[in-house]
N, C-alpha and C positions, 0 to 999 in steps of 0.2 A: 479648439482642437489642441491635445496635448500636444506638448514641444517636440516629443521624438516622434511623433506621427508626421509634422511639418517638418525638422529638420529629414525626413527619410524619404518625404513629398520631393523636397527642395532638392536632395542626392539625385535624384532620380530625372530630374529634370535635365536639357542642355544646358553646357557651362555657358554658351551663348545668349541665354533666356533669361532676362532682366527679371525677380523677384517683383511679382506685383506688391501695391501697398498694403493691401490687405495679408499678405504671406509676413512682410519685414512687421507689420503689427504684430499678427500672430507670433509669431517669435521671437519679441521683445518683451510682451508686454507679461505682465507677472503672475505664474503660477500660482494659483491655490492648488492644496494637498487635497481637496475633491477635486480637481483636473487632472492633476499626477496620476497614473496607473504605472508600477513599475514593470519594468518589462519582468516575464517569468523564470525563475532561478531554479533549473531540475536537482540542485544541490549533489551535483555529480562531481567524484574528483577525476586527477588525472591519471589513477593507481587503482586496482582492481585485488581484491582478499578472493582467493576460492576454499568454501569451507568442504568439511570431509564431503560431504553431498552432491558435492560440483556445484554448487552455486557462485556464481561469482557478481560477487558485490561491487558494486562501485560509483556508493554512493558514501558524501558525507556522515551520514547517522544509521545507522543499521541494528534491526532487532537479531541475536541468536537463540532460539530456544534450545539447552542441555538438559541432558539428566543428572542428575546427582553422580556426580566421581566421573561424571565421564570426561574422555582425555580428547582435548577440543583441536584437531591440527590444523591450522590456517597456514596459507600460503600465498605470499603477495607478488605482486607484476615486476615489481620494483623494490629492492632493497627500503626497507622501515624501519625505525626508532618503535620496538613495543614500550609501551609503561600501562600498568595497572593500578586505575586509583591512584593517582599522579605518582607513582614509583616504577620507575626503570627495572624493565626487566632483564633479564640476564646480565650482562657487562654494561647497557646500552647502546651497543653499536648495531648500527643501521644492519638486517638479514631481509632473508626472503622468507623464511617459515619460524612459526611459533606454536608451541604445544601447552597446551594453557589445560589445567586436571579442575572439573569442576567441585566446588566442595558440597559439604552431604546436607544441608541443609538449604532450600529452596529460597532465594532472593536474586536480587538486580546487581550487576559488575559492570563495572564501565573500564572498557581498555580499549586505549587509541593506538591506532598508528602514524606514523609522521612520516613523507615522505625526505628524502634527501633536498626535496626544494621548497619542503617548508608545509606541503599540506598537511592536513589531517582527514584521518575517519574514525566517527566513532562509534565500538561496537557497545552494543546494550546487550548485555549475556543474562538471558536469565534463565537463572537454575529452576526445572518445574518439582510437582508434588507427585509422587505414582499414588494412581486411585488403584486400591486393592483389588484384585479380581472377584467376580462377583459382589462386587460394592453397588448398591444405585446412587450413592453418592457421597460427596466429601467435605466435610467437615460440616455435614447437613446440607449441605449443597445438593439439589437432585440434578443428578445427569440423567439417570435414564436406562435403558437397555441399547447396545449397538447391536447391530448385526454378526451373525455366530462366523459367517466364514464373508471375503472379503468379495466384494462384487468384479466381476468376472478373473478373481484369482491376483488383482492387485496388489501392492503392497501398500499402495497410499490409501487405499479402503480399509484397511485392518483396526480394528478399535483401539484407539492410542491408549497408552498404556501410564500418560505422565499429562499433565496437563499446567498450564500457567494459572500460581496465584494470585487475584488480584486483590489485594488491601486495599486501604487507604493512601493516594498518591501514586497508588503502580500504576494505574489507569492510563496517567499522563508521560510516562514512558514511550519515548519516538522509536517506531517500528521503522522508522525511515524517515528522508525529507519531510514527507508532507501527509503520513499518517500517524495518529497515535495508537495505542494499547488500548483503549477504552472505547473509539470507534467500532471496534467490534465485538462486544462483549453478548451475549445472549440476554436478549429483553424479557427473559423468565423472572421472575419474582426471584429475589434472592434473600432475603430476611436479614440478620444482623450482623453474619459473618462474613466473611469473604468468598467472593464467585472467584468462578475457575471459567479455563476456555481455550484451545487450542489454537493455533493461525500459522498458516504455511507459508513458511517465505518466500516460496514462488510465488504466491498469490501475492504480495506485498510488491515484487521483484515488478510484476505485471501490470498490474494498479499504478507503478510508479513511471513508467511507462506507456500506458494508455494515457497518464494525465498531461504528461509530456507531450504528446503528439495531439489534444485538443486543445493546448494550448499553439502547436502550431497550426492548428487549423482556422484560429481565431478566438475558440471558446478562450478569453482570458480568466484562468480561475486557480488558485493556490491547492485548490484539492476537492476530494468528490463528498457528496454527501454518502455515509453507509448506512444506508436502509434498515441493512440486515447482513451481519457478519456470521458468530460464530452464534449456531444453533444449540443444544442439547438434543441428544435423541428425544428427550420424556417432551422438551418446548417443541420441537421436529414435530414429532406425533399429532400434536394437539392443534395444529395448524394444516393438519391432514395433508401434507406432502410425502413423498415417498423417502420411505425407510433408507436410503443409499443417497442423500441428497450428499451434494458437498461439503454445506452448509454444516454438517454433523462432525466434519474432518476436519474444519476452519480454512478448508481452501475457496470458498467462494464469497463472493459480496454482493448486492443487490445498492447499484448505485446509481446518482444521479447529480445531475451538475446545477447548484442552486446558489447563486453569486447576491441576489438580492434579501436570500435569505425570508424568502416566505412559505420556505416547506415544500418545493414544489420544483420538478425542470423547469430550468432557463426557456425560453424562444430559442433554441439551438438553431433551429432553420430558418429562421427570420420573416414565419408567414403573418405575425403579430397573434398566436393564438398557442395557449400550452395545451399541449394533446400527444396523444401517440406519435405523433409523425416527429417531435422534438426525439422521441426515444428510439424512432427510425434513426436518425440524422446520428447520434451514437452508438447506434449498434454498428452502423454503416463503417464508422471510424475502424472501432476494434476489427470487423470482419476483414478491411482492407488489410491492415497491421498483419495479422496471419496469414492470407493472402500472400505477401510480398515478402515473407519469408525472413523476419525482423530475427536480426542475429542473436538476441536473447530471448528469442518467445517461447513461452510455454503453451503449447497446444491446450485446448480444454473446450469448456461448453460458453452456448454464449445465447441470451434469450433477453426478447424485447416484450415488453409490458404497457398497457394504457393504463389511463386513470380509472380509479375508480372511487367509490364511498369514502374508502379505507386510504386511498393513497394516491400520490402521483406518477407521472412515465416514472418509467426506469428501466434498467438493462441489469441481466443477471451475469455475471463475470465467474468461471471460475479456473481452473490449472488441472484439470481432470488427466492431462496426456494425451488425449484426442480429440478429434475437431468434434463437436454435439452442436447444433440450432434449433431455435424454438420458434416459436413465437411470432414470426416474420410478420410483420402487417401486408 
């Protein structure tokens, strides 16, 4: 038994109840780093950035997607130290707001903020590429056709207009704690240039969040497997799902929780068998999570999946703005 399992056995006992000899062994005797599991770190600070969009962040690493020249205004909980690229911005003294103008050529900034007591976060700014209208694609990249007007009048259905380039090494850019850039990249053929791909930081926001809460549930796990992140309408098409997926927006994930690492859900319910019912046990998660009215959720769709040929359980997550279910076993 790991040690913080027994010392947490031990708390929990009366102070009057003498430590069996088998507990005072367990507890002395010496860890191996295969026994050690460390407890799960949401990489959360004590300070919170709200960018123009109302998002508010408040985690140690965090992805922003801009446009080129655009004027970025962030606003923090608490007075912060900005610097950019380890240079002090303004005077350096600790504020609550910062106006950061993106510049006109599309790459990665990294600007922290520092709280008064010493934390940090850090944001990952990255400037995208505008695909020209009526373009099918960028820089031979095929994206596709999106949809002419926006599914029922949304604004988050409208066909983006800028998209994230990823070269060599953007990939591994942290979107957050416990996601990267290249998790969700579109599994279309891309040939010898660079993919593109959009991703919605509410979906990141939620994801980071659902991962939190199955790790209180027991699932112990650093992060999800992504199935299937950001789509292309032309890869969309060709997998015959409907024209308005999420998937096409970068606001959805098709994930699943695989610690052993064999391609496949965990036993999440502990019947000793991987099946649907594992992808029950996580749908059940996220459904409670909006249910109970979690102070940052993002309403959206939420859909459970068996195995098949092609693949294993998983659940489809995405930040649509209204409750959607599928799938239900």
């Amino acid at each position: 038994m790991p040690l913080f399992m027994v010392l947490a056995a031990s708390a929990a006992a009366s102070v009057n109840d003498a430590p069996s000899a088998d507990t005072v062994a367990a507890a002395t005797a010496p860890i191996t780093i295969e026994e050690y599991v460390a407890p799960f770190d949401p990489g959360r600070t004590g300070f919170t950035i709200t960018t123009p969009d109302g998002i508010e962040v408040g985690f140690e690493e965090f992805a922003l997607f801009v446009r080129p020249g655009q004027q970025l205004d962030l606003t923090a909980s608490t007075p912060v130290r900005w610097s950019h690229e380890e240079t002090a911005l303004g005077d350096g003294e600790a504020r609550l707001s910062l106006d950061w103008s993106a510049p006109d050529d599309p790459g990665h900034h990294h600007l922290v903020a520092t709280s008064e007591s010493g934390e940090t976060m850090h944001l990952h700014l990255v400037v995208m590429r505008r695909r020209e209208a009526g373009d099918d694609a960028i820089n031979g990249y095929r994206i596709g056709e999106y949809p002419a007007e926006p599914y029922r009048g949304q604004d988050n259905y409208r066909a983006p207009e800028y998209f994230v380039e990823v070269g060599e090494g953007v990939e591994d850019i942290p979107l957050s704690p416990h996601f990267r850039l290249g998790q969700f990249l579109c599994k279309q053929e891309s040939g010898e240039g660079p993919e593109y791909l959009v991703v919605s930081e509410r979906l990141v926001v939620k994801l980071e969040n659902i991962l939190e809460a199955a790790n209180e549930n027991g699932w112990r796990t650093d992060g999800f497997t992504v199935m299937s992140g950001y789509r292309t309408p032309a890869y969309n098409a060709g997998l015959g799902n409907g024209r308005h997926s999420r998937h096409i927006y970068g606001g959805a994930a098709d994930i699943f929780i695989d610690t052993d690492g064999n391609g496949v859900m965990d036993d999440l319910n502990g019947d000793g068998r991987l099946d649907r019912q594992d992808a029950a046990a996580l749908y059940d998660l996220v459904d409670g999570m909006a249910a109970s009215g979690h102070e940052d959720w993002r309403h959206g769709g939420l859909g459970e999946y068996g195995p098949n040929a092609y693949h294993g359980a998983f659940v489809h997550v995405d930040e649509r703005g209204w409750r959607a279910r599928w799938g239900r076993s």
